[in-house]
C-alpha positions, 0 to 999 in steps of 0.5 A: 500500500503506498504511503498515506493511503488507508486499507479500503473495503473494496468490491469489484464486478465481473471479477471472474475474467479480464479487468476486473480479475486483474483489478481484484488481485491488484487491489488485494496486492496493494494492501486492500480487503477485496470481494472479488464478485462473480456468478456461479462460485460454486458451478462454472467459475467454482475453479476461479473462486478456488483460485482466488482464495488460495491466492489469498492464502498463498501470498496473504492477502485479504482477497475475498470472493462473493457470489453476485449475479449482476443480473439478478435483484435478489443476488445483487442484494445478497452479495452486498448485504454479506459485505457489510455483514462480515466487513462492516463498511463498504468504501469502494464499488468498481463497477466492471461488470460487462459482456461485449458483442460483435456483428451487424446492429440490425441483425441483433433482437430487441431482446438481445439489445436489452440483455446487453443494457442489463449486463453494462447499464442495468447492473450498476444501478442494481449494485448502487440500490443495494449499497449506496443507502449504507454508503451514503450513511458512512459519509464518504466512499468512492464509485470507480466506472470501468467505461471504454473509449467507445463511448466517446472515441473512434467507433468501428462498425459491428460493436454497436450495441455494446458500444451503445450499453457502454455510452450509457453507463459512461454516461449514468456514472457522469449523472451519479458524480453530481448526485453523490457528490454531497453524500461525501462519495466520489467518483472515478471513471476508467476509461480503457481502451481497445485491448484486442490481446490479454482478456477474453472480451473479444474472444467471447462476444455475442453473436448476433440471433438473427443470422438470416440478417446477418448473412445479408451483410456478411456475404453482401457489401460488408462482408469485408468488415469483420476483418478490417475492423478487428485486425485495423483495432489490432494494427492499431494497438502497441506490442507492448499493450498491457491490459493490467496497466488498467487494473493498476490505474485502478489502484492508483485511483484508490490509493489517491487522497480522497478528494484529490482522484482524478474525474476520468483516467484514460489507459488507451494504448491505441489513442483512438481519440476518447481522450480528447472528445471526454476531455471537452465534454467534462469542462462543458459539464464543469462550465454549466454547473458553475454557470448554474451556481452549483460548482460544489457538484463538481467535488465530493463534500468532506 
């Protein structure tokens, strides 16, 4: 833990896999108590549960798994109410839970697109229910966003609806900031880039249901898109790119001085442009709430 920071009760989403394992371990290796949140502990991510505790035990850390369903109401709430039960406080949510999905946006369902936006979006807000009641009664606590440069940066053709669920989420993370802000709960946004190597994100993308559709496409005028976008996004990425630069930014942000971490933190090897895009749209939004006499939103309350 570096100097100055306090051990912090942590939880992190999706932890099974990908940023948010990475984020869990590098938290409990920095000295803080982490749940490591997943479904089906004791079915199909029963060996990653295994796994994380005898990580804990093996390099005595205080990394910790709990069954939670993003999903599903009554496990959000069981998984939250069994943290504040066994550690007695909540001072950080990393919300990482997400699925991607790749083809032609018309050839994906309705119901399909709402599955997506209950996996990226919906999820937070069930999380937030359970826990912020609790939070806002500690007075202080922190809210870490795991977003994707999709939401503001360069956007290929056949991510759609998973950039469309990420925007949202990018976007009620923006909307909490203010609204927790007097509670004494601050907020941080990851912001990662296309990481094509070193997770499953891409490996395991949904497919589109209605192949009929998606024929259309792939053997008509875009039949050429898959390749040209996942191999232009990997032409795009640095040999050096590491995907565990994000679980470290995510430390750094939690070990920062309360009232001090930054608003949005970018980790995008490739620099497709949500840098620069987010940048202006945070100072439009600082300018307006000065304009509207309300600049104390902008910072959490002590």
């Amino acid at each position: 833990m570096t100097k100055g920071s306090e051990k912090q009760i942590i939880v992190v989403t999706g932890a099974s896999s990908g940023f948010g394992e990475m984020t869990a371990y590098a938290l409990a290796d920095a000295g803080h108590t982490v749940y490591a949140s997943m479904r089906g502990t004791g079915g199909h991510n029963a060996e990653k549960a295994s796994a994380a505790k005898n990580y804990a035990s093996k390099n005595d850390v205080d990394l910790r798994v709990v069954e939670i369903d993003v999903v599903d109401d009554a496990s959000v709430a069981a998984g939250i109410d069994q943290i504040f039960d066994e550690a007695g406080r909540l001072d950080v949510i990393v919300h990482n839970a997400g699925h991607m999905s790749f083809g032609p946006a018309e050839a994906f369902t309705p119901e399909q697109m709402a599955q997506l936006y209950d996996i990226n979006v919906l999820s937070t807000q069930r999380v937030m229910r359970s826990a912020l009641p609790r939070m806002r009664a500690q007075g202080q606590g922190l809210i870490v966003w795991v977003s994707s440069s999709s939401a503001r940066g360069g956007t290929p053709p056949f991510l759609s609806p998973y950039f469309a669920a990420k925007a949202g989420m990018d976007s009620l993370a923006v909307s909490y900031a203010s609204e927790l802000a007097r509670w004494g709960i601050e907020t941080s946004i990851m912001v990662p880039g296309a990481f094509t190597a070193g997770t499953n994100h891409f490996a395991h993308a949904g497919q589109p249901d209605d192949q009929p559709v998606a024929d259309a496409y792939l053997t008509g005028p875009y039949g050429d898109v898959p390749s040209l976008a996942l191999d232009g996004l990997r032409s795009l990425e640095p040999a050096d790119a590491d995907p565990s630069a994000v679980a470290q930014g995510i430390v750094d942000i939690v070990n920062a001085p309360f009232g001090k971490r930054p608003f949005r933190v970018h980790v995008d090897p490739s620099h497709d442009g949500s840098e620069v895009v987010s940048g202006v749209a945070d100072r439009v939004r600082a300018e307006m709430f000065r304009r509207i006499g309300l600049e104390d939103l902008l910072s959490p309350a002590v």
